[in-house]
Chimera marker file (.cmm) of the C-alpha trace (Angstrom):
<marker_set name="trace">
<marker id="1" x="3.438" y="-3.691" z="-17.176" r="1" g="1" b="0" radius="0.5"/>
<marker id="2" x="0.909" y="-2.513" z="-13.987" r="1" g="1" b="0" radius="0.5"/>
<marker id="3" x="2.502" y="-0.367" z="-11.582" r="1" g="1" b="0" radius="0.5"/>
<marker id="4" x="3.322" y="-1.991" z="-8.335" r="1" g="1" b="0" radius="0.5"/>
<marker id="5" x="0.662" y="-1.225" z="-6.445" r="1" g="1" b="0" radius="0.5"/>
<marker id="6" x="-1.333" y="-2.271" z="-8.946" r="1" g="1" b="0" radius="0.5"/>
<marker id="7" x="-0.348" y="-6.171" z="-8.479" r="1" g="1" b="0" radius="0.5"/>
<marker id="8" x="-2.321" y="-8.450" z="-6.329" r="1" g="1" b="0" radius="0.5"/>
<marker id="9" x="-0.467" y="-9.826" z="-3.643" r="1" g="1" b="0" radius="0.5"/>
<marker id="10" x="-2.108" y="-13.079" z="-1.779" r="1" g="1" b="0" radius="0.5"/>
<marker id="11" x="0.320" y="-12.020" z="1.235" r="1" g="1" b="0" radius="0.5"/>
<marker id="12" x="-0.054" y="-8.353" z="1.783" r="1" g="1" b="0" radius="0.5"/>
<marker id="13" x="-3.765" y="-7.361" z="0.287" r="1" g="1" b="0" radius="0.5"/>
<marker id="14" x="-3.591" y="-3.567" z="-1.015" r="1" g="1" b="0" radius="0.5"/>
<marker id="15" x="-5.712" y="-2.276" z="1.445" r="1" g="1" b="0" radius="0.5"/>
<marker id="16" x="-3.017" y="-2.865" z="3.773" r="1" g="1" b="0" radius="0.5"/>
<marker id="17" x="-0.188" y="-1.792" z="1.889" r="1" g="1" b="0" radius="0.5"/>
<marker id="18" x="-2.752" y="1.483" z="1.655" r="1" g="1" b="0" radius="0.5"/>
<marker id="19" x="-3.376" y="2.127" z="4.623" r="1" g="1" b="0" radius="0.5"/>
<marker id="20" x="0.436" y="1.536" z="6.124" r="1" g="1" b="0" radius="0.5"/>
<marker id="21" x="1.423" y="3.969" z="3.077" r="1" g="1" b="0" radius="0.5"/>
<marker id="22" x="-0.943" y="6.488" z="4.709" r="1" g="1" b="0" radius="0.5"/>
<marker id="23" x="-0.480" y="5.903" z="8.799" r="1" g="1" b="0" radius="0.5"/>
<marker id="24" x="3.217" y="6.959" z="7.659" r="1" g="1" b="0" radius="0.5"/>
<marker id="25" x="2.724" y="9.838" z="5.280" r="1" g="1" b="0" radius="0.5"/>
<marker id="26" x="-0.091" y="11.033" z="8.251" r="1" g="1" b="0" radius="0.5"/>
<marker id="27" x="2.810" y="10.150" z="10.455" r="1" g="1" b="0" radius="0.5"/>
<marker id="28" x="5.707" y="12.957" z="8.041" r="1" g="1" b="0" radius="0.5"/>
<marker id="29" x="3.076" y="15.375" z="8.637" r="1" g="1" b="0" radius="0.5"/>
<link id1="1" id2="2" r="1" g="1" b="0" radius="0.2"/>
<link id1="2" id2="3" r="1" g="1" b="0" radius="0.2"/>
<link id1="3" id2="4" r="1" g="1" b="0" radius="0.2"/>
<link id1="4" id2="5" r="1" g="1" b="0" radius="0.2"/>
<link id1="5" id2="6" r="1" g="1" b="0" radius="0.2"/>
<link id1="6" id2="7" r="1" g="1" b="0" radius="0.2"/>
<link id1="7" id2="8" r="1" g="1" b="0" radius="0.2"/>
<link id1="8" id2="9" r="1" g="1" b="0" radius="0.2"/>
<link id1="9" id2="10" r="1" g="1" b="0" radius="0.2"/>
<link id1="10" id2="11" r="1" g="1" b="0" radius="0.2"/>
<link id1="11" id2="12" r="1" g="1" b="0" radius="0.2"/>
<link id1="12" id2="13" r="1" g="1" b="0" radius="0.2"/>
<link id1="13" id2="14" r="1" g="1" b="0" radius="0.2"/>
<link id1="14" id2="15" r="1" g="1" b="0" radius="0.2"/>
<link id1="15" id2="16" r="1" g="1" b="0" radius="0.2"/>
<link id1="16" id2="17" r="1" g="1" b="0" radius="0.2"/>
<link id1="17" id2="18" r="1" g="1" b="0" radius="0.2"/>
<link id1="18" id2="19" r="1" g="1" b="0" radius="0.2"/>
<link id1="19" id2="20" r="1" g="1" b="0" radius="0.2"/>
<link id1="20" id2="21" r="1" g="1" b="0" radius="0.2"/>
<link id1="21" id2="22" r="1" g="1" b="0" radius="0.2"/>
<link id1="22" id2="23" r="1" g="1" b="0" radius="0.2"/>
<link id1="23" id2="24" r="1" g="1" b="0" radius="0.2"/>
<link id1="24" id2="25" r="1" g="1" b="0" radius="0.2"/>
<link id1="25" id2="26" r="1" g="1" b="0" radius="0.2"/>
<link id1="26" id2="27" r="1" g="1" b="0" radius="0.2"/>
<link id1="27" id2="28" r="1" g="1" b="0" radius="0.2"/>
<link id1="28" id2="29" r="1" g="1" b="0" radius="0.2"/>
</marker_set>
């Protein structure tokens, strides 16, 4: 079984799950 973010969602691409993941670990910081 792939890890989550390994799935390809038709409604939220992975680029955008990505980058959101990143604006709010940029944002912890």
């Amino acid at each position: 079984m792939k890890p989550p973010h390994l799935v390809p969602r038709v409604n939220t691409p992975w680029i955008f799950s990505h980058c959101d993941l990143l604006a709010r670990f940029l944002e912890l910081s």
